[in-house]
Backbone as a chain_set.jsonl record, in Angstrom:
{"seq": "XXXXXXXXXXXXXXXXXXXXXXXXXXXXXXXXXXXXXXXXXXXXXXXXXXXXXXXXXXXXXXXXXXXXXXXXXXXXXXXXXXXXXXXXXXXXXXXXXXXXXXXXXXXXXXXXXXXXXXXXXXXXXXXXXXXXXXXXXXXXXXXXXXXXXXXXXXXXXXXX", "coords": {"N": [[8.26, -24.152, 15.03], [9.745, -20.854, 15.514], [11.306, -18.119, 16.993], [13.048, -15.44, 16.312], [14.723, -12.43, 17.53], [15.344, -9.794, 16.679], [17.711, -6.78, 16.146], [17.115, -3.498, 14.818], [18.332, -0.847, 13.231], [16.697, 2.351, 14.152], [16.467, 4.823, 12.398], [15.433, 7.032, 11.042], [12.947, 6.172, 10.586], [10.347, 6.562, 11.078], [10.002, 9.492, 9.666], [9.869, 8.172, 6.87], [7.9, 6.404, 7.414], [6.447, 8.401, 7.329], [5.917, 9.675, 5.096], [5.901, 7.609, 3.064], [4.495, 5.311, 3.684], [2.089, 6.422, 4.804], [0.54, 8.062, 3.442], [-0.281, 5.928, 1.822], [-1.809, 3.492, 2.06], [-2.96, 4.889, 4.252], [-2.796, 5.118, 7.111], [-1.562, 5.632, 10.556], [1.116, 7.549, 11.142], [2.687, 6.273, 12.998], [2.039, 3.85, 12.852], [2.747, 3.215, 10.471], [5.699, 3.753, 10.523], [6.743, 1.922, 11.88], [6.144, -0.269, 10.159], [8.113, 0.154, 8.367], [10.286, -0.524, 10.54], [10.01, -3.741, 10.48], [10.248, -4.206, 8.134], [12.777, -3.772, 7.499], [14.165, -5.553, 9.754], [13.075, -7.361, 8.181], [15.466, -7.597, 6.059], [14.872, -5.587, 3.812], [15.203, -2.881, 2.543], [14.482, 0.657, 2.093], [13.283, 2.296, -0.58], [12.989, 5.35, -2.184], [10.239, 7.027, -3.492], [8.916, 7.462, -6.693], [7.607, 9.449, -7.383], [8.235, 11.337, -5.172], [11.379, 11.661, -5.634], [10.811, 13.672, -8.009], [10.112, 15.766, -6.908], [12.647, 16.015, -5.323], [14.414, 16.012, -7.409], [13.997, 18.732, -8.322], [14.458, 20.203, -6.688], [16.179, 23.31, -5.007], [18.224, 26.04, -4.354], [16.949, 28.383, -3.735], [13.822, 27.304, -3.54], [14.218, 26.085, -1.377], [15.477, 28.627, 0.253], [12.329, 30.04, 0.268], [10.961, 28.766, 1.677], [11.956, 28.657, 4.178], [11.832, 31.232, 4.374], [8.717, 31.075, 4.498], [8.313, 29.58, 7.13], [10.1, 30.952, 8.74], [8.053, 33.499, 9.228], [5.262, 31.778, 9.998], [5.795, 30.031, 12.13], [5.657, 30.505, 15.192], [6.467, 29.518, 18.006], [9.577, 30.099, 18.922], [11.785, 28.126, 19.968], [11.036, 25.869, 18.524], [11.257, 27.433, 15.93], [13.417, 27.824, 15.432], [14.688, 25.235, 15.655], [13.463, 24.389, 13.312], [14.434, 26.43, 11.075], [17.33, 25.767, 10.737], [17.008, 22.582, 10.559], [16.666, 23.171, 7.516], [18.942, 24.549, 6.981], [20.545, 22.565, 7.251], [19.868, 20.54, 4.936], [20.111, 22.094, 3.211], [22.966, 22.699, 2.968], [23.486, 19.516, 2.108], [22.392, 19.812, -0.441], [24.43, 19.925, -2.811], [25.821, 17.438, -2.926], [24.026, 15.662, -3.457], [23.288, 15.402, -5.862], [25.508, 14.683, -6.921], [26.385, 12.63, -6.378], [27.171, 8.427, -7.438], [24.651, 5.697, -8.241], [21.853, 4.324, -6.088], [20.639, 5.87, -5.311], [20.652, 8.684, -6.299], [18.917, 8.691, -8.445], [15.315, 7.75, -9.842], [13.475, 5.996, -8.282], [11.722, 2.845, -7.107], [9.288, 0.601, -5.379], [10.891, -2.048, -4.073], [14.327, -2.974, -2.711], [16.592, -5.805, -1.933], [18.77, -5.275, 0.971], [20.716, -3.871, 3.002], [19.65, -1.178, 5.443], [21.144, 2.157, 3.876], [22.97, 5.053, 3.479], [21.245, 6.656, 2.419], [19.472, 7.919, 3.83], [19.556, 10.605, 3.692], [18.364, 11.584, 1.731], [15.847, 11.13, 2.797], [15.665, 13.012, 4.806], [15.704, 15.645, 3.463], [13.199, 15.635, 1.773], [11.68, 15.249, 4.027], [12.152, 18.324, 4.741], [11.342, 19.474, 2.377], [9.037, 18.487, 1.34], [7.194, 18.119, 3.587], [7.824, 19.82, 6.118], [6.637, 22.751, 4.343], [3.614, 21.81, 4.731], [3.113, 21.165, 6.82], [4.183, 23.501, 9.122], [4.146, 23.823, 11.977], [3.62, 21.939, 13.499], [3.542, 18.24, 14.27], [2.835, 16.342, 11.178], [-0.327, 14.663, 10.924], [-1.869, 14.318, 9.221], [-2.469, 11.89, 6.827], [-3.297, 11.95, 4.713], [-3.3, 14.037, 2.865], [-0.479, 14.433, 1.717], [-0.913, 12.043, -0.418], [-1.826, 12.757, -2.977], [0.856, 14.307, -3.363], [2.607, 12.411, -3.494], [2.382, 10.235, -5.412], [1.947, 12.617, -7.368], [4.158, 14.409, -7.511], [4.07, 16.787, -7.281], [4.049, 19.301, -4.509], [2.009, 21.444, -2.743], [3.842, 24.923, -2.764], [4.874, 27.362, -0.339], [3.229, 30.191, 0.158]], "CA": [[8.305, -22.744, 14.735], [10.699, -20.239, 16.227], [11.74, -16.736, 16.872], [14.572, -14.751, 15.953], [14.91, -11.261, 17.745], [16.759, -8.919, 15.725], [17.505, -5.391, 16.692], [17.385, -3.081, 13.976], [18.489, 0.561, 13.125], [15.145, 2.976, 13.871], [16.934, 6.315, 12.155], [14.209, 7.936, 10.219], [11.629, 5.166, 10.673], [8.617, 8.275, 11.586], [10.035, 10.08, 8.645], [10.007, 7.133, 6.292], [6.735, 5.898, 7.264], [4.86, 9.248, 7.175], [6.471, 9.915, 3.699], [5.662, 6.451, 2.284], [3.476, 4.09, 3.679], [0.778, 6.679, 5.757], [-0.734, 7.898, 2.171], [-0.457, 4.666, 0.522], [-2.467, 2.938, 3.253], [-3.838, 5.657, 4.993], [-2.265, 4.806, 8.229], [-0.765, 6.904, 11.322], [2.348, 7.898, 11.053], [3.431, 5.403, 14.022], [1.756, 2.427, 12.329], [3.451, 3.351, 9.25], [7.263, 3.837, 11.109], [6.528, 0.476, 12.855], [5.964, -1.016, 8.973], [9.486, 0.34, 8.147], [11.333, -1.164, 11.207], [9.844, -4.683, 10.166], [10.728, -4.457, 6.793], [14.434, -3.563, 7.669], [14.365, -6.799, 9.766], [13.378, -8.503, 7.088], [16.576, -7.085, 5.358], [14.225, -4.99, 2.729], [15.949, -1.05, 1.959], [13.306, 1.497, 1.339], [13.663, 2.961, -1.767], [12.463, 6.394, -2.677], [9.106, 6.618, -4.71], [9.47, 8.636, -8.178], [6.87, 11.31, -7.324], [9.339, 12.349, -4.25], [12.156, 11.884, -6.218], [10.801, 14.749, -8.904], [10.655, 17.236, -6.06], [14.14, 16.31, -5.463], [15.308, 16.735, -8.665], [13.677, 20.33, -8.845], [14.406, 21.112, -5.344], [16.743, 23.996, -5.368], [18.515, 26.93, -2.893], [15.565, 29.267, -3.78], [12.928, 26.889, -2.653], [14.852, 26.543, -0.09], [15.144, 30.294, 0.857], [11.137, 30.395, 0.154], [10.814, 27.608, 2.576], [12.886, 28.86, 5.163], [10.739, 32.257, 4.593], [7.681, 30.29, 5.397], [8.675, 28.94, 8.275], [10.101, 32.328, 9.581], [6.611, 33.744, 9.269], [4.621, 30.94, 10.172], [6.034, 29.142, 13.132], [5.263, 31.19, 16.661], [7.256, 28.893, 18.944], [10.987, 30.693, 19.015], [12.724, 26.956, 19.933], [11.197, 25.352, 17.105], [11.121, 27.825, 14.546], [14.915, 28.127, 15.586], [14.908, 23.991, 15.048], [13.058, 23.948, 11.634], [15.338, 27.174, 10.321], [18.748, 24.784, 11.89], [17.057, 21.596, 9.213], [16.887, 23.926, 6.487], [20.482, 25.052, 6.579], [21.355, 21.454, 6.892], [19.393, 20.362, 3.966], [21.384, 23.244, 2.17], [24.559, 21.527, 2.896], [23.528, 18.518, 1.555], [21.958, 19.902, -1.619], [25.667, 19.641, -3.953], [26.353, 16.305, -2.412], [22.742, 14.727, -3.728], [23.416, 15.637, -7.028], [26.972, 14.109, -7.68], [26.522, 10.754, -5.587], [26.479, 8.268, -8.198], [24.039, 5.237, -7.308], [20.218, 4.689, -6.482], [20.455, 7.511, -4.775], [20.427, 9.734, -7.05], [17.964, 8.721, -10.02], [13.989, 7.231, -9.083], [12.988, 4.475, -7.537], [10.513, 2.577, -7.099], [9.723, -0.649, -5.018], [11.974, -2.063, -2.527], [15.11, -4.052, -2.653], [17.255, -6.691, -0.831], [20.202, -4.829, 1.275], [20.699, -3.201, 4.276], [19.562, 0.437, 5.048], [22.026, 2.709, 3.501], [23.317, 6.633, 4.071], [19.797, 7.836, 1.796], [18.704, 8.99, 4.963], [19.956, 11.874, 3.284], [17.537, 11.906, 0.627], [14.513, 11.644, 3.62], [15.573, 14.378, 5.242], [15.488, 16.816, 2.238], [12.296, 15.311, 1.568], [11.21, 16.12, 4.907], [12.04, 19.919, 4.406], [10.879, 20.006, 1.415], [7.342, 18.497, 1.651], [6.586, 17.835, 4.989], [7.658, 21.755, 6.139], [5.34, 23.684, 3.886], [2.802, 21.304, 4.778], [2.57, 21.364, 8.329], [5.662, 23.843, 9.918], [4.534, 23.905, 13.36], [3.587, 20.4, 14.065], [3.796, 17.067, 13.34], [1.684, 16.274, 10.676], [-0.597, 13.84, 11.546], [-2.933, 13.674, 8.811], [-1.277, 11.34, 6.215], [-4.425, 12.447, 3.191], [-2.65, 15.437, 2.225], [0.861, 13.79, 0.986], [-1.466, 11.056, -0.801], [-1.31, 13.677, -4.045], [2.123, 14.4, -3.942], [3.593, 10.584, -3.614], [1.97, 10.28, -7.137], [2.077, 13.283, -8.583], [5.675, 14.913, -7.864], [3.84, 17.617, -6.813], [3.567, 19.367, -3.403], [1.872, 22.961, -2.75], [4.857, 25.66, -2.302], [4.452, 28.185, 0.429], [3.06, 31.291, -1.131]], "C": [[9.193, -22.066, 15.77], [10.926, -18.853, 15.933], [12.696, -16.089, 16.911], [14.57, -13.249, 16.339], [15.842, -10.616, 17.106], [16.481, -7.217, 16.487], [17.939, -4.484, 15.139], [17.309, -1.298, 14.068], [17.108, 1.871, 12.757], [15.373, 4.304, 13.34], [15.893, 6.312, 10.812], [12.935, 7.183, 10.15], [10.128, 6.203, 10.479], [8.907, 8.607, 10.399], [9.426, 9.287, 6.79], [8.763, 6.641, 6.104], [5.591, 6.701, 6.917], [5.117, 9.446, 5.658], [5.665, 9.336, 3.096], [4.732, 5.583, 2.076], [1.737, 4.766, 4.143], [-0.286, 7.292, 4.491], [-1.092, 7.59, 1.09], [-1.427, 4.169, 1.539], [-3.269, 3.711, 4.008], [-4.17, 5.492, 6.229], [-1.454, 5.592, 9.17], [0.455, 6.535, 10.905], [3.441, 6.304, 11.863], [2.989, 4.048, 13.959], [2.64, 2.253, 11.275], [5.306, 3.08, 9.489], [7.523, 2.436, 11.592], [6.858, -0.846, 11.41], [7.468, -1.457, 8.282], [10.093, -0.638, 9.062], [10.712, -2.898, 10.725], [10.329, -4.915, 8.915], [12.382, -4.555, 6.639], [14.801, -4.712, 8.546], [14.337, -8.001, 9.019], [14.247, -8.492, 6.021], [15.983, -6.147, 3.817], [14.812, -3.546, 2.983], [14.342, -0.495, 1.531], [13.784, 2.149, 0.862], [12.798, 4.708, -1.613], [11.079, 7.073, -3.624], [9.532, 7.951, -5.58], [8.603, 9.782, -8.155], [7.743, 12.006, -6.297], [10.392, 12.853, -4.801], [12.583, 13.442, -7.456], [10.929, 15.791, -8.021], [12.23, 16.953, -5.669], [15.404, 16.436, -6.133], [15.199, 18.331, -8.591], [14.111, 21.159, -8.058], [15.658, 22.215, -5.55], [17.244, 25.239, -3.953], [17.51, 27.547, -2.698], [14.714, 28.508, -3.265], [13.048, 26.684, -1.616], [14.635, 27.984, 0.89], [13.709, 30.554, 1.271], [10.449, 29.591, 1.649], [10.804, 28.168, 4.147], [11.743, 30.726, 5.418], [9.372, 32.385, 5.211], [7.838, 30.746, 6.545], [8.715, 30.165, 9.426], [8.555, 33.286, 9.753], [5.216, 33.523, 9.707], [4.531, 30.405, 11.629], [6.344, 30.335, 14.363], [6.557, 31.045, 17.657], [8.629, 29.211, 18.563], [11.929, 29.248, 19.172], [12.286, 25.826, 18.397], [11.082, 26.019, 15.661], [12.839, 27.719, 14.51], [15.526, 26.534, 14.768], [14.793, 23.639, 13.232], [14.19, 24.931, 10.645], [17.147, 26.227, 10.251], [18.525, 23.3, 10.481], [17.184, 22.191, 8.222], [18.089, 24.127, 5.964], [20.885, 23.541, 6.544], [21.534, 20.625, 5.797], [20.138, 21.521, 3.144], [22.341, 22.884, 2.183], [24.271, 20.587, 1.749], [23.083, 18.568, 0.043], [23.174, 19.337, -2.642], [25.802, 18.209, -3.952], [25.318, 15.437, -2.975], [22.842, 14.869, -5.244], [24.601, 14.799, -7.799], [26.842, 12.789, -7.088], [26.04, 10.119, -6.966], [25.595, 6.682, -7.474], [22.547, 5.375, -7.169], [20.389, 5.511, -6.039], [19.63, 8.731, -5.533], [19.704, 9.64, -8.916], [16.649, 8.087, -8.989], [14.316, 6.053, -9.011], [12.256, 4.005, -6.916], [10.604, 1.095, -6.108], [10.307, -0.698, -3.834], [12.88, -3.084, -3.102], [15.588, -5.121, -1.604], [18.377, -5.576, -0.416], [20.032, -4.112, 2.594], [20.85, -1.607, 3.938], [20.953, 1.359, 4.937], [22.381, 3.823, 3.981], [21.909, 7.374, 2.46], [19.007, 7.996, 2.617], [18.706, 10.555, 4.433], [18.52, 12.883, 2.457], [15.625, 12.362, 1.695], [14.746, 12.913, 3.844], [15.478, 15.385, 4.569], [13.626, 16.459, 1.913], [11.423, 16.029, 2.841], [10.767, 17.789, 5.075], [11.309, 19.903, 3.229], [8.92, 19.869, 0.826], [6.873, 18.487, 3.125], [6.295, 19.427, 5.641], [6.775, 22.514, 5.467], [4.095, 23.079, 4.377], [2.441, 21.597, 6.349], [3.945, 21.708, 9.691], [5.487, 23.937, 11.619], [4.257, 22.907, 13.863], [3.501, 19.75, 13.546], [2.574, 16.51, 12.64], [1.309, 14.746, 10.551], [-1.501, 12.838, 10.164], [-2.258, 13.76, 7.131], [-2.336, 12.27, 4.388], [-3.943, 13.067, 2.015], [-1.226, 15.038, 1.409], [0.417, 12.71, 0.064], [-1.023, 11.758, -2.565], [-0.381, 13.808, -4.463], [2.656, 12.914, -3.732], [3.547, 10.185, -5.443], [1.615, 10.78, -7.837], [3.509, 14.141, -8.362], [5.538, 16.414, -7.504], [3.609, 18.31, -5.256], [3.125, 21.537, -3.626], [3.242, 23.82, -2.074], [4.178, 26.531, -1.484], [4.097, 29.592, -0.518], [2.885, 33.007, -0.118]], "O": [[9.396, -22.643, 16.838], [10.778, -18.399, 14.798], [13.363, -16.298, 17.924], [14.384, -12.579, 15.324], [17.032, -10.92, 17.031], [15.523, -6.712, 17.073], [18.926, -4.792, 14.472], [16.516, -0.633, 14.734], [16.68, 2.218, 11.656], [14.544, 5.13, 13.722], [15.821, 5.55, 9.848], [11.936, 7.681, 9.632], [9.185, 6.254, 9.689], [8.105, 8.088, 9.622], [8.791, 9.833, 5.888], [8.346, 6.399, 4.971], [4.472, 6.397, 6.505], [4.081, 9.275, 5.015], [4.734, 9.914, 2.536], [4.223, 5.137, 1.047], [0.654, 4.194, 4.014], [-1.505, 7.118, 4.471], [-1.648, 8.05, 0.093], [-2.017, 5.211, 1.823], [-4.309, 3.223, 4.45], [-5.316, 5.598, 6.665], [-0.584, 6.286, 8.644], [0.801, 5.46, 10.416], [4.402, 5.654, 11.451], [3.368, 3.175, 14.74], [3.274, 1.205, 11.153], [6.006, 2.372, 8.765], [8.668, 1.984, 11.614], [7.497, -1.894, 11.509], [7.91, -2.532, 7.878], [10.481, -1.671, 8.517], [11.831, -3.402, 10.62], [10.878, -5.998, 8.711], [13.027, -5.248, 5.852], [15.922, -5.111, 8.229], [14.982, -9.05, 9.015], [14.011, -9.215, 5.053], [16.72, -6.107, 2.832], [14.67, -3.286, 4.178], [13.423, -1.032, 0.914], [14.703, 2.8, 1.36], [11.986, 4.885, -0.705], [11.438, 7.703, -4.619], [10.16, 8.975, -5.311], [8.784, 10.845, -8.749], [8.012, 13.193, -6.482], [10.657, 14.053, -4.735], [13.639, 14.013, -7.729], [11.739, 16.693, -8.233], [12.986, 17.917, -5.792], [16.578, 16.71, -5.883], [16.164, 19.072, -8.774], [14.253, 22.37, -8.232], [16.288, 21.868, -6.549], [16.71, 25.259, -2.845], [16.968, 27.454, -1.597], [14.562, 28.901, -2.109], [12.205, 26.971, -0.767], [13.908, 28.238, 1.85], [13.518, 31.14, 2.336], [9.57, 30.006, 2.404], [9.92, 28.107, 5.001], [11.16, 31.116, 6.43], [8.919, 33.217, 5.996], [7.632, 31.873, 6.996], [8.004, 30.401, 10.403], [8.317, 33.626, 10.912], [4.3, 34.337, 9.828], [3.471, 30.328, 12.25], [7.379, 30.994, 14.27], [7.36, 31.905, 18.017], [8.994, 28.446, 17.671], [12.906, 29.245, 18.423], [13.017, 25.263, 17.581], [10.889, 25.449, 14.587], [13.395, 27.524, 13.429], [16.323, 26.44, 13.834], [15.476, 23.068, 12.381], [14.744, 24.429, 9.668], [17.907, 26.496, 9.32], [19.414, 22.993, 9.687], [18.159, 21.708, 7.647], [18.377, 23.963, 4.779], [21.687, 23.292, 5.643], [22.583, 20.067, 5.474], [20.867, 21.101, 2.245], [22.786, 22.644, 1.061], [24.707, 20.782, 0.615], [23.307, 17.608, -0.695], [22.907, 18.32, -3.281], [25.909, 17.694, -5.064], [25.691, 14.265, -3.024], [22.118, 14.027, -5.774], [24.589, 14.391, -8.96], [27.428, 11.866, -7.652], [25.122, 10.58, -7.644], [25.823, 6.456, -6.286], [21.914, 6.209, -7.817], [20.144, 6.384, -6.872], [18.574, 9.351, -5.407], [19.91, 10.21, -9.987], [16.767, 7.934, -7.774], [15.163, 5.312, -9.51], [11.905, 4.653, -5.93], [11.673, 0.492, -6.01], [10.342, 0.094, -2.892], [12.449, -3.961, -3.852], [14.998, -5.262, -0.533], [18.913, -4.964, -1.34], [18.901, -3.901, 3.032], [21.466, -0.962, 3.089], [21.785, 1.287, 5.841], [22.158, 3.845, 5.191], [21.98, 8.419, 1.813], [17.828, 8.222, 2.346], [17.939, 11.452, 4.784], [18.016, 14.005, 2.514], [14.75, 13.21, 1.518], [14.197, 13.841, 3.251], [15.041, 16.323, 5.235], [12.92, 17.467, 1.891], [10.71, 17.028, 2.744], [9.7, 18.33, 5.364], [10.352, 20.669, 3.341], [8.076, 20.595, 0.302], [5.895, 19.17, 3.43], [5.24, 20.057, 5.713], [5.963, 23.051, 6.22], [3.246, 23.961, 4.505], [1.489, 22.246, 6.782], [4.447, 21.008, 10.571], [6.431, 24.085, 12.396], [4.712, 22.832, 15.004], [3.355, 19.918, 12.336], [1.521, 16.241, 13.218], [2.07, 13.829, 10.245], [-1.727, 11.637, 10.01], [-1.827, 14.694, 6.455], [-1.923, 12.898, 3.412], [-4.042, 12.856, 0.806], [-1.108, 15.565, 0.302], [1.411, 12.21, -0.462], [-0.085, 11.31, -3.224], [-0.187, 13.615, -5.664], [3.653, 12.891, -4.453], [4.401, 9.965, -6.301], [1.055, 10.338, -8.84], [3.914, 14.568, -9.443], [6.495, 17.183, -7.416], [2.751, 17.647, -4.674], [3.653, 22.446, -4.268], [3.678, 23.45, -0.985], [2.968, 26.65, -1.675], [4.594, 29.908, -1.599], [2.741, 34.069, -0.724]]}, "num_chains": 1, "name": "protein.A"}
């Protein structure tokens, strides 16, 4: 028997794992991120699940704006409300660009494949803003329960 150290790319790993694996499993966040970087050694791509995917079909500038309204309202701390308003606009960039890519990218998906992790980091990070932010804008949300709903139903509560 023998061991093979590999070093592998940890960009969105936290994001990835709280998304995906913490309320399928019902695992911290940093057990869950840990799940990811093993899987990407074992050359496995994480795909997108199709209940995220529907909020990122629907997602839009307006929820956006509403979002971003939140946030301004919500979040106390002046350096990170400044941070979370700063993802928002970036995730607004990227909105046109998620739409025309053609590719898994941009339809559901389910599963996992063979290949090395790609540029649908893109797709986390919108994901991020878009559920994670209403959910818990001034800190990191810890408690995976609450995203368990939306993974498999496409649904997440909007700020109101």
């Amino acid at each position: 028997m023998s061991i093979q150290v590999m070093e592998v790319d940890p960009a969105y790993t936290s994001v990835i794992g709280l998304l995906k694996y913490t309320p399928q499993y019902m695992i911290s966040k940093d057990v869950a991120a840990s799940y990811v970087i093993a899987r990407r050694g074992l050359g496995l791509k994480e795909q997108i699940p199709e209940g995220y995917m529907a909020i990122v079909e629907r997602l839009d500038a307006d929820e956006l704006e509403e979002i971003k309204g939140y946030v301004k309202k919500t979040v106390k701390n002046k350096h990170l409300r400044k941070k979370q308003l700063r993802e928002i606009e970036r995730v607004k960039k990227l909105m046109p660009s998620l739409g025309s890519e053609p590719g898994e990218e941009s339809r559901p998906l389910g599963g996992t494949s063979l290949g090395a992790c790609s540029d649908s980091y893109k797709l986390w990070r919108v994901l991020k803003v878009a559920v994670v932010m209403p959910l818990s804008p001034e800190r990191v949300l810890r408690d995976g329960s609450v995203l368990r709903g939306v993974l498999f139903s496409g649904q997440v509560g909007r700020p109101g």
